[in-house]
PDB file of N, H, CA, C and O in Angstrom:
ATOM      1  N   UNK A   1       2.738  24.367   0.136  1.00  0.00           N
ATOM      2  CA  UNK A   1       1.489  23.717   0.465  1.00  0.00           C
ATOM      3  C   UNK A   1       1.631  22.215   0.194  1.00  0.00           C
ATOM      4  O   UNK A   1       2.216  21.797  -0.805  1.00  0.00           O
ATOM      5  N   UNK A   2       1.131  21.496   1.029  1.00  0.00           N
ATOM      6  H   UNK A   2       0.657  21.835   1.841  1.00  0.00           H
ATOM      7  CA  UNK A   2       1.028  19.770   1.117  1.00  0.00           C
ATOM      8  C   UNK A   2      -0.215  19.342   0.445  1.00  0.00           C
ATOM      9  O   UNK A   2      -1.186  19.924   0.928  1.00  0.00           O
ATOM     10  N   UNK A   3      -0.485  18.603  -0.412  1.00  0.00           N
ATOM     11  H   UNK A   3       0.304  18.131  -0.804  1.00  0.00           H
ATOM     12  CA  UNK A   3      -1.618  18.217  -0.695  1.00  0.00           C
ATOM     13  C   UNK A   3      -1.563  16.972   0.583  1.00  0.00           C
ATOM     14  O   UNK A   3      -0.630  16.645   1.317  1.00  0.00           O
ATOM     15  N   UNK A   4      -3.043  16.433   0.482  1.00  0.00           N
ATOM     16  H   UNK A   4      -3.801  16.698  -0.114  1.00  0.00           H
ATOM     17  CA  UNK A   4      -3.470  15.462   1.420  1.00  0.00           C
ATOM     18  C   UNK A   4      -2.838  14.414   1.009  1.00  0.00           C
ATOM     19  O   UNK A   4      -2.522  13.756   2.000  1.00  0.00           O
ATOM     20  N   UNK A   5      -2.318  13.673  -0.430  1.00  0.00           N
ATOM     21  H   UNK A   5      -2.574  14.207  -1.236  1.00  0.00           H
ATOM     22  CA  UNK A   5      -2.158  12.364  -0.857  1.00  0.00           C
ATOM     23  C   UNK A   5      -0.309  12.763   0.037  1.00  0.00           C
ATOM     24  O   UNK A   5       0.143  11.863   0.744  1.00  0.00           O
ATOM     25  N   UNK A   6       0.206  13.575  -0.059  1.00  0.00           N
ATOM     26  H   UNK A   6      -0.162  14.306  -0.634  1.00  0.00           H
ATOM     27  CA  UNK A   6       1.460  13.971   0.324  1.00  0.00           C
ATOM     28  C   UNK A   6       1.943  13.957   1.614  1.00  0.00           C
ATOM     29  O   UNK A   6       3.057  13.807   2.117  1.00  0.00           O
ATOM     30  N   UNK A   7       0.652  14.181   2.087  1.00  0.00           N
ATOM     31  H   UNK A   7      -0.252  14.303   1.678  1.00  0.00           H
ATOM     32  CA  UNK A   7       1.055  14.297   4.094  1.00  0.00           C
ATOM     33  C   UNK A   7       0.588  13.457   4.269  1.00  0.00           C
ATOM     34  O   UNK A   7       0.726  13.197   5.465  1.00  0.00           O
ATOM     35  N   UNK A   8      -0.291  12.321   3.505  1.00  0.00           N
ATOM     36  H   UNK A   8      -0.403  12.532   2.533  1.00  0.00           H
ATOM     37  CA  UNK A   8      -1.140  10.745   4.365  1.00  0.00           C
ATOM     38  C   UNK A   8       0.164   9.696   4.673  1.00  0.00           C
ATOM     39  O   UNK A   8       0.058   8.782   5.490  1.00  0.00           O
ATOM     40  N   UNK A   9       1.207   9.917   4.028  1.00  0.00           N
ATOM     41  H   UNK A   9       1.293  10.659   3.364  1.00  0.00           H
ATOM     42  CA  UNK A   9       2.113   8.608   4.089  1.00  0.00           C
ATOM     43  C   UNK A   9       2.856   8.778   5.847  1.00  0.00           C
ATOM     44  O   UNK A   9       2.863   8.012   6.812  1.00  0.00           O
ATOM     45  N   UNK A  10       3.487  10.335   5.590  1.00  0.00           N
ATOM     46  H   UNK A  10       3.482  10.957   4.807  1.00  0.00           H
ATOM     47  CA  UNK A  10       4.148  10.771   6.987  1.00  0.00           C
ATOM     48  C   UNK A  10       3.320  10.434   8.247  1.00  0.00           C
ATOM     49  O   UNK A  10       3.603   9.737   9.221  1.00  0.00           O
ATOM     50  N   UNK A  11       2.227  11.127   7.938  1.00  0.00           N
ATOM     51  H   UNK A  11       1.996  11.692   7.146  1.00  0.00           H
ATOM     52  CA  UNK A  11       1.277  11.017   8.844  1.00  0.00           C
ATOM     53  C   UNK A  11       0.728   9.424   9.407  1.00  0.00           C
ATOM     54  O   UNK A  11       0.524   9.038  10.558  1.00  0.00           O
ATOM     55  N   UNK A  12       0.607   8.785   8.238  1.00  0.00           N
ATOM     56  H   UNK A  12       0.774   9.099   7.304  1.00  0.00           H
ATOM     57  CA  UNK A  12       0.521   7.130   8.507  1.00  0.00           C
ATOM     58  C   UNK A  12       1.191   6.631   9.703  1.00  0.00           C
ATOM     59  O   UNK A  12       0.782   6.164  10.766  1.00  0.00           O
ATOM     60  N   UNK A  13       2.707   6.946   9.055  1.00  0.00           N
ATOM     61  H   UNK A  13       3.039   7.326   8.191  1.00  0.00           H
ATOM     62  CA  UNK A  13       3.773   6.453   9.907  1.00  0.00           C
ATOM     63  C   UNK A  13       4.239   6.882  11.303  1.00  0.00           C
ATOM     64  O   UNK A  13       4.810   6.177  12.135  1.00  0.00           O
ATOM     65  N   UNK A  14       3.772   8.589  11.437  1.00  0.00           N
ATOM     66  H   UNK A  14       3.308   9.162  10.762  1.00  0.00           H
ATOM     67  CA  UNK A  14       3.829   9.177  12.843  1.00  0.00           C
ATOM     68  C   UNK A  14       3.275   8.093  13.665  1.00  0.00           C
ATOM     69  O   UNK A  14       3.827   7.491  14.586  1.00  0.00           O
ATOM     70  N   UNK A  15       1.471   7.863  12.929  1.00  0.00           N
ATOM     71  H   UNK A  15       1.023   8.353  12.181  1.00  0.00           H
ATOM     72  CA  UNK A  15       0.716   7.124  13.936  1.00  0.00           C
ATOM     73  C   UNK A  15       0.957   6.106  14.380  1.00  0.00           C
ATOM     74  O   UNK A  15       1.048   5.824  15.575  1.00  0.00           O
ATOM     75  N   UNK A  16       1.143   5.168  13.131  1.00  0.00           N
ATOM     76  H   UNK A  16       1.070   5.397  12.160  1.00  0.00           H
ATOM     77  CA  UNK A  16       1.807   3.661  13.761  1.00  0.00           C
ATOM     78  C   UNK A  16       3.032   3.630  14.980  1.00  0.00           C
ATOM     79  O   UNK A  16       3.014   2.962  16.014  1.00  0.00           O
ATOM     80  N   UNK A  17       4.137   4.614  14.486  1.00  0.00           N
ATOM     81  H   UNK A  17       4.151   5.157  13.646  1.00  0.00           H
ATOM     82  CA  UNK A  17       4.821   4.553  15.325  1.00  0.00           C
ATOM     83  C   UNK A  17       4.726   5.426  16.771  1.00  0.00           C
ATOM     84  O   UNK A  17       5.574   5.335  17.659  1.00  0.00           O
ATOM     85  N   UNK A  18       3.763   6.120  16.822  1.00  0.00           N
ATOM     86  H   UNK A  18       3.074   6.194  16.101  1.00  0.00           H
ATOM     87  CA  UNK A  18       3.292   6.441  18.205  1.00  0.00           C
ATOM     88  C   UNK A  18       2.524   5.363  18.825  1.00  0.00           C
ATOM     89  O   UNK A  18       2.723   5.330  20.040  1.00  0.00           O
ATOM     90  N   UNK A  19       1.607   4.352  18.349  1.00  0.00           N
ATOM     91  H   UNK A  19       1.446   4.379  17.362  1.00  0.00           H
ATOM     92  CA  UNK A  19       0.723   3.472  19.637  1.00  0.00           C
ATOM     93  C   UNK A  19       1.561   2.069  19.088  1.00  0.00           C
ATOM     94  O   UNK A  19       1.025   0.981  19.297  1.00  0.00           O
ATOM     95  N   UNK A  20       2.907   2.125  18.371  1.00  0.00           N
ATOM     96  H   UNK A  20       3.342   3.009  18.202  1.00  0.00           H
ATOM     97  CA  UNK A  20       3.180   0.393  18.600  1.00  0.00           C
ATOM     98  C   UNK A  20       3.722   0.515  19.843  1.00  0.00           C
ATOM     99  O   UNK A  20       4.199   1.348  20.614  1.00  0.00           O
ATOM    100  N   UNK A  21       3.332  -1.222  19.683  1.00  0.00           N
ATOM    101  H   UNK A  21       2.945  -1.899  19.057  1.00  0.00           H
ATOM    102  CA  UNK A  21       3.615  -1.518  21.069  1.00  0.00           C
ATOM    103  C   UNK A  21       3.034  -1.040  22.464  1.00  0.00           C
ATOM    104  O   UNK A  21       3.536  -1.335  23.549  1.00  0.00           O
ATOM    105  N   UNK A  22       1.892  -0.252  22.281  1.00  0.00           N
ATOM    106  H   UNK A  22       1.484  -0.012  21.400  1.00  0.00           H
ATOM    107  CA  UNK A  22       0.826   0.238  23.487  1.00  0.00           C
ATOM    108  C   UNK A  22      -0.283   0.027  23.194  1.00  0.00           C
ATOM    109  O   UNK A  22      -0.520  -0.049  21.988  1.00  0.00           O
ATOM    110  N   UNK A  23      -1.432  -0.156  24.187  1.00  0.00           N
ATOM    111  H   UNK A  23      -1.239  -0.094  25.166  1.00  0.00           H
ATOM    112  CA  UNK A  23      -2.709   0.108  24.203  1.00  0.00           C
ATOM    113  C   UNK A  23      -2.944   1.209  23.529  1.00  0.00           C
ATOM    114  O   UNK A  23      -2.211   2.168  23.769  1.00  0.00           O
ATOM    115  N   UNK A  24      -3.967   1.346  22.566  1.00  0.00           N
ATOM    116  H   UNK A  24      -4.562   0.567  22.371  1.00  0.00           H
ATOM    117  CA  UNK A  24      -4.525   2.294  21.716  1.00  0.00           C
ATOM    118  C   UNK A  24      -5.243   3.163  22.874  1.00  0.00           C
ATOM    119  O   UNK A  24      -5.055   4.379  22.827  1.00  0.00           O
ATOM    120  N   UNK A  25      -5.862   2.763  23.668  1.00  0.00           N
ATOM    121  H   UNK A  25      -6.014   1.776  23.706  1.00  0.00           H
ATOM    122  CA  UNK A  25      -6.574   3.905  24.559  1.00  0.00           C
ATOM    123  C   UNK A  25      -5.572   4.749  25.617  1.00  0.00           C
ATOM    124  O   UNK A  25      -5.871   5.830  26.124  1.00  0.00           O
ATOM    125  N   UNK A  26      -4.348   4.031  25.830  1.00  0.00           N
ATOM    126  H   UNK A  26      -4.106   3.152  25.418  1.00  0.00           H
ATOM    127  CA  UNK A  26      -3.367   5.039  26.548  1.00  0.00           C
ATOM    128  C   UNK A  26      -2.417   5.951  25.521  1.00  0.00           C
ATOM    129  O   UNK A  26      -1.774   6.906  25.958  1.00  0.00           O
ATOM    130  N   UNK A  27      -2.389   5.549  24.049  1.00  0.00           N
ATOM    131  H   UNK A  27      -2.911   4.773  23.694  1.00  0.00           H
ATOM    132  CA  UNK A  27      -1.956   6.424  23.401  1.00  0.00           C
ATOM    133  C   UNK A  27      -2.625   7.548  22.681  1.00  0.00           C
ATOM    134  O   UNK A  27      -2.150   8.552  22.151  1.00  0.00           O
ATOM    135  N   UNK A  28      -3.828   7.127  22.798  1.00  0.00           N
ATOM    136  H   UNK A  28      -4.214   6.311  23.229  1.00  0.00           H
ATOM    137  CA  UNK A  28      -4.817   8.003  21.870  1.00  0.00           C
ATOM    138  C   UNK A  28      -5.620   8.515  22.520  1.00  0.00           C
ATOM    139  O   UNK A  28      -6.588   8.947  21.894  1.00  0.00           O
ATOM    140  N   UNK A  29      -5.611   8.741  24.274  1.00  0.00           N
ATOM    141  H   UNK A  29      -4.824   8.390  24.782  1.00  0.00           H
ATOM    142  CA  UNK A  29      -6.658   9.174  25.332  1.00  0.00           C
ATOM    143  C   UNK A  29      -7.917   9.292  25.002  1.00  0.00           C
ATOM    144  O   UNK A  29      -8.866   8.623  25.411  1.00  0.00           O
ATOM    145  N   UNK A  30      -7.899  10.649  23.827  1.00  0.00           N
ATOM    146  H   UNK A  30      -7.127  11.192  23.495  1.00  0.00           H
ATOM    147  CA  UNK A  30      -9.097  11.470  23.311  1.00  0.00           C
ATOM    148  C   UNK A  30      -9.606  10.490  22.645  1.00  0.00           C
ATOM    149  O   UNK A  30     -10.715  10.026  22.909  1.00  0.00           O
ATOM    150  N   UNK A  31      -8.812  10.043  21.658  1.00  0.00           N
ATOM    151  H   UNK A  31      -7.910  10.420  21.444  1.00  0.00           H
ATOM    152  CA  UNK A  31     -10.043   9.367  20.593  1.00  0.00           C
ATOM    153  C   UNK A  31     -10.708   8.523  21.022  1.00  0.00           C
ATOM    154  O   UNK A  31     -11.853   8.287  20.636  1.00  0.00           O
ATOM    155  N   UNK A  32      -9.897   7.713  22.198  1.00  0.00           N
ATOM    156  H   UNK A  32      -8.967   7.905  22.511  1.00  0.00           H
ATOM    157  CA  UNK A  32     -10.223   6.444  23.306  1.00  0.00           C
ATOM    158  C   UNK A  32     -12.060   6.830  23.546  1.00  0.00           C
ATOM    159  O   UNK A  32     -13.073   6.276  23.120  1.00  0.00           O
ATOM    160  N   UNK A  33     -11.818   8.128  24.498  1.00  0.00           N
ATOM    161  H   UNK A  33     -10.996   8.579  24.845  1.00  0.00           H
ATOM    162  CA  UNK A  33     -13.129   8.377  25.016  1.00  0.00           C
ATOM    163  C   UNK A  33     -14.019   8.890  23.849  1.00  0.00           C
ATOM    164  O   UNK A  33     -15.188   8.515  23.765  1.00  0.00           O
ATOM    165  N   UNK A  34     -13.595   9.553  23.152  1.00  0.00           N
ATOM    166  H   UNK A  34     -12.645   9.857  23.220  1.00  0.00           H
ATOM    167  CA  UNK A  34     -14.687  10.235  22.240  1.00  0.00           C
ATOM    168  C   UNK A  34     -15.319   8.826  21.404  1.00  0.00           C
ATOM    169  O   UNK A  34     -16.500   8.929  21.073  1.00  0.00           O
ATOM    170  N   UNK A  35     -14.630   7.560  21.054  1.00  0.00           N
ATOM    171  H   UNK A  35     -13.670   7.476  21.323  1.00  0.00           H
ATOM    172  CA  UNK A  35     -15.015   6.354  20.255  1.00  0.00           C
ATOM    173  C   UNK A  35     -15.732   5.105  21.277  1.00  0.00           C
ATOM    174  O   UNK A  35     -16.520   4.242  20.891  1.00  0.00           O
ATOM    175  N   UNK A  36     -15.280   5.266  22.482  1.00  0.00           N
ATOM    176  H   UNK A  36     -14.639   5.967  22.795  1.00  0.00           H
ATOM    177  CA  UNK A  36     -16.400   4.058  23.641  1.00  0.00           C
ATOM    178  C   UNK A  36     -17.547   3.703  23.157  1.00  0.00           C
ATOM    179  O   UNK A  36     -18.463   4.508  22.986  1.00  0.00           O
ATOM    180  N   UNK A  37     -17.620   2.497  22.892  1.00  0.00           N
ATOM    181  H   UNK A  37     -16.876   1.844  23.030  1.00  0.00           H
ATOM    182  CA  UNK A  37     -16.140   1.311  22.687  1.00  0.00           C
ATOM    183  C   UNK A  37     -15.172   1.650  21.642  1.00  0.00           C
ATOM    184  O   UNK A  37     -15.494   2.398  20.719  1.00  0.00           O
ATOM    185  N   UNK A  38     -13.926   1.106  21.745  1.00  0.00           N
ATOM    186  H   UNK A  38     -13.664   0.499  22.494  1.00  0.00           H
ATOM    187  CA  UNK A  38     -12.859   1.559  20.827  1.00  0.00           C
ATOM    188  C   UNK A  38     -13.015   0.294  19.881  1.00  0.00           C
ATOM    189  O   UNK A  38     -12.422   0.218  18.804  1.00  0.00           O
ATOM    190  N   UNK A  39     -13.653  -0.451  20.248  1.00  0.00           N
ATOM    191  H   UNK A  39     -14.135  -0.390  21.122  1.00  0.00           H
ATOM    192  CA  UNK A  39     -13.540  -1.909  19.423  1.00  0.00           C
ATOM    193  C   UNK A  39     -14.749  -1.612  18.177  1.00  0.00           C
ATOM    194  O   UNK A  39     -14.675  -2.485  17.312  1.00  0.00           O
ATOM    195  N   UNK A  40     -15.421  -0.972  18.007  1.00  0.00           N
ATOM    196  H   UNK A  40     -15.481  -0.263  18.710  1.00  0.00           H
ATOM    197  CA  UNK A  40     -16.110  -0.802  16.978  1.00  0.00           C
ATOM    198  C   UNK A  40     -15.312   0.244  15.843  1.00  0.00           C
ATOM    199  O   UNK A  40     -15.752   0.474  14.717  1.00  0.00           O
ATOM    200  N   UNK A  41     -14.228   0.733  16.329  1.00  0.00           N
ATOM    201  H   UNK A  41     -13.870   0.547  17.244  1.00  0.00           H
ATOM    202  CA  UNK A  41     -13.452   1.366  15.598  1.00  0.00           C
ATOM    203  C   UNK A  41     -12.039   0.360  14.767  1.00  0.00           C
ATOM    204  O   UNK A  41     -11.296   0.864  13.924  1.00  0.00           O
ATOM    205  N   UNK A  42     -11.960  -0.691  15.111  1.00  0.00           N
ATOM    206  H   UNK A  42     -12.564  -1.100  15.795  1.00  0.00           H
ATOM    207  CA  UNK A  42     -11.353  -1.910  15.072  1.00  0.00           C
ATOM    208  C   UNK A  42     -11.836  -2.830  14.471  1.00  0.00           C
ATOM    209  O   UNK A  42     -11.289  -3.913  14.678  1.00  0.00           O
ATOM    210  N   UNK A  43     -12.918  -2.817  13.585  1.00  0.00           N
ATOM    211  H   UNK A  43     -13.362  -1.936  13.417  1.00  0.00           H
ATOM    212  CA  UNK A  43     -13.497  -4.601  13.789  1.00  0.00           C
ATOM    213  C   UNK A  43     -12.927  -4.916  12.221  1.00  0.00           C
ATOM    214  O   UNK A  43     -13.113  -4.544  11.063  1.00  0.00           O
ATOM    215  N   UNK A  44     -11.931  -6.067  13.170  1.00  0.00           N
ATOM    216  H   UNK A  44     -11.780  -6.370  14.111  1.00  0.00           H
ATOM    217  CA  UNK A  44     -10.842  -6.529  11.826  1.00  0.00           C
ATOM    218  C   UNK A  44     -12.045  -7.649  11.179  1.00  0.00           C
ATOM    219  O   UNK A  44     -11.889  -7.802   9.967  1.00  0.00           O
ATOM    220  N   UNK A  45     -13.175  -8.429  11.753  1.00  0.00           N
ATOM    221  H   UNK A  45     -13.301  -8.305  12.737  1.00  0.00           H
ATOM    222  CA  UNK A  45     -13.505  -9.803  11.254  1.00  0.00           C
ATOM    223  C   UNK A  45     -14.567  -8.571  10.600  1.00  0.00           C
ATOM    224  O   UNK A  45     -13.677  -7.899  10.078  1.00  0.00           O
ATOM    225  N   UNK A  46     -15.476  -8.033  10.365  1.00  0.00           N
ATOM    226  H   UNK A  46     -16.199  -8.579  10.789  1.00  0.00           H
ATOM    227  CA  UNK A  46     -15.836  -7.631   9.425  1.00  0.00           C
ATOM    228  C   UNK A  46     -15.038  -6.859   8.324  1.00  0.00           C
ATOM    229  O   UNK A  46     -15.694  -6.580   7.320  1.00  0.00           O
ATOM    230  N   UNK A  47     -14.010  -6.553   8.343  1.00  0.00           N
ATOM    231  H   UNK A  47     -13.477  -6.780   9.158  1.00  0.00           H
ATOM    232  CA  UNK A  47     -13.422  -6.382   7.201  1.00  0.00           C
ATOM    233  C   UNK A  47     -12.864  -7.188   6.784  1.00  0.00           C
ATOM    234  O   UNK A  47     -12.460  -6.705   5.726  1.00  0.00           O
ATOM    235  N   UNK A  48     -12.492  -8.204   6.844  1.00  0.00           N
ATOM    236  H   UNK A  48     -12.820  -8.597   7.703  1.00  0.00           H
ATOM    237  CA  UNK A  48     -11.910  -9.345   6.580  1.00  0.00           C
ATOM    238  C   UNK A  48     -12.655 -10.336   5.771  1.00  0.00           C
ATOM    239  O   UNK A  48     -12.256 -11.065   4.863  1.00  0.00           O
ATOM    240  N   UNK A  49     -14.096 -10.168   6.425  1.00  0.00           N
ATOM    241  H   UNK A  49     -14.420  -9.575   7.163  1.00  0.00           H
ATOM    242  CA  UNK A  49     -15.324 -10.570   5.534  1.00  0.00           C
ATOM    243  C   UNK A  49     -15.562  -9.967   4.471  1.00  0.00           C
ATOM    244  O   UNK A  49     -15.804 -10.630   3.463  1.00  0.00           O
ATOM    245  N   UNK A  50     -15.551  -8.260   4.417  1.00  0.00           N
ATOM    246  H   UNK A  50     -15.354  -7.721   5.236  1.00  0.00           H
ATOM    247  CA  UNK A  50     -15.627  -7.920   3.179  1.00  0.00           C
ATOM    248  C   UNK A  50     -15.008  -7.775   2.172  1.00  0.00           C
ATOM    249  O   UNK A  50     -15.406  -7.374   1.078  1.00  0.00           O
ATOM    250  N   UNK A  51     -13.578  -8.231   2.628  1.00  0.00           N
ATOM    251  H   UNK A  51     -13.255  -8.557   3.516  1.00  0.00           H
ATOM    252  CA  UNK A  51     -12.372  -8.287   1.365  1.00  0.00           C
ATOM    253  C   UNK A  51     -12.966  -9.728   0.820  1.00  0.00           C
ATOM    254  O   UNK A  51     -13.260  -9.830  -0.371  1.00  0.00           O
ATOM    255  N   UNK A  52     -13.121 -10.755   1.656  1.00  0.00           N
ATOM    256  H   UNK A  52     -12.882 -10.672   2.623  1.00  0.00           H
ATOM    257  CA  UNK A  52     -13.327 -11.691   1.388  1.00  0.00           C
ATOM    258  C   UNK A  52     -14.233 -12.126  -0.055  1.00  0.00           C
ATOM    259  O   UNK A  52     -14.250 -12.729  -1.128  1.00  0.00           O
ATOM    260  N   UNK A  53     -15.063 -11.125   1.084  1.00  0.00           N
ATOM    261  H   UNK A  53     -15.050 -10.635   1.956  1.00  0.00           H
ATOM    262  CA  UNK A  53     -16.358 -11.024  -0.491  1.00  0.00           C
ATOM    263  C   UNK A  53     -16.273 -10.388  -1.864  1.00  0.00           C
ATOM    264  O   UNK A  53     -17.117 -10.119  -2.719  1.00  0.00           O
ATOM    265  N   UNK A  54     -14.741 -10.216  -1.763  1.00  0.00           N
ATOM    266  H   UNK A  54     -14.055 -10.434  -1.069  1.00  0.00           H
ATOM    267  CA  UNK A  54     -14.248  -9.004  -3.030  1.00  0.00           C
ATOM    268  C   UNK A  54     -13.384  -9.722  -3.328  1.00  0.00           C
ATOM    269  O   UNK A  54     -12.442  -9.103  -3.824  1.00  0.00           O
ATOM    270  N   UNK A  55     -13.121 -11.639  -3.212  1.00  0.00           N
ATOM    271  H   UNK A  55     -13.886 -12.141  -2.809  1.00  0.00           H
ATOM    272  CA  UNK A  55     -11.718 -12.225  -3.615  1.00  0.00           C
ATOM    273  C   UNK A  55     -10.505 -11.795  -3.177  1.00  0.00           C
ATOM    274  O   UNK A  55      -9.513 -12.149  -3.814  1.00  0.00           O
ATOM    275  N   UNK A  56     -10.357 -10.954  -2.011  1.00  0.00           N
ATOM    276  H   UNK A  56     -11.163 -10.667  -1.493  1.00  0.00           H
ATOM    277  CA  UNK A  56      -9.281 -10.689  -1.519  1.00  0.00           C
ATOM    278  C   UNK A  56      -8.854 -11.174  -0.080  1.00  0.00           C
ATOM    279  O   UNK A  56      -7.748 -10.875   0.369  1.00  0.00           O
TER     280      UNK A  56
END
């Protein structure tokens, strides 16, 4: 049996290395449509703001 902290790293890395270098909506079809817009699943400037606000 895998705990979750055990399969998040593999799993990390499957993902990255399945959509580098592609459009996220031609690699991820499903999640593409099920998330429309995909950009609210993305929004780097609000997180960026909130590290911000945490000194990071």
């Amino acid at each position: 049996m895998t705990t979750y902290e055990q399969a998040l790293p593999a799993a990390v890395e499957w993902l990255a290395g399945h959509i580098r270098g592609r459009d996220v909506r031609e690699a991820l079809p499903k999640m593409a449509e099920a998330y429309e817009p995909m950009e609210q699943l993305f929004d780097y400037a609000a997180e960026d703001r909130w590290l911000a606000s945490r000194g990071r």
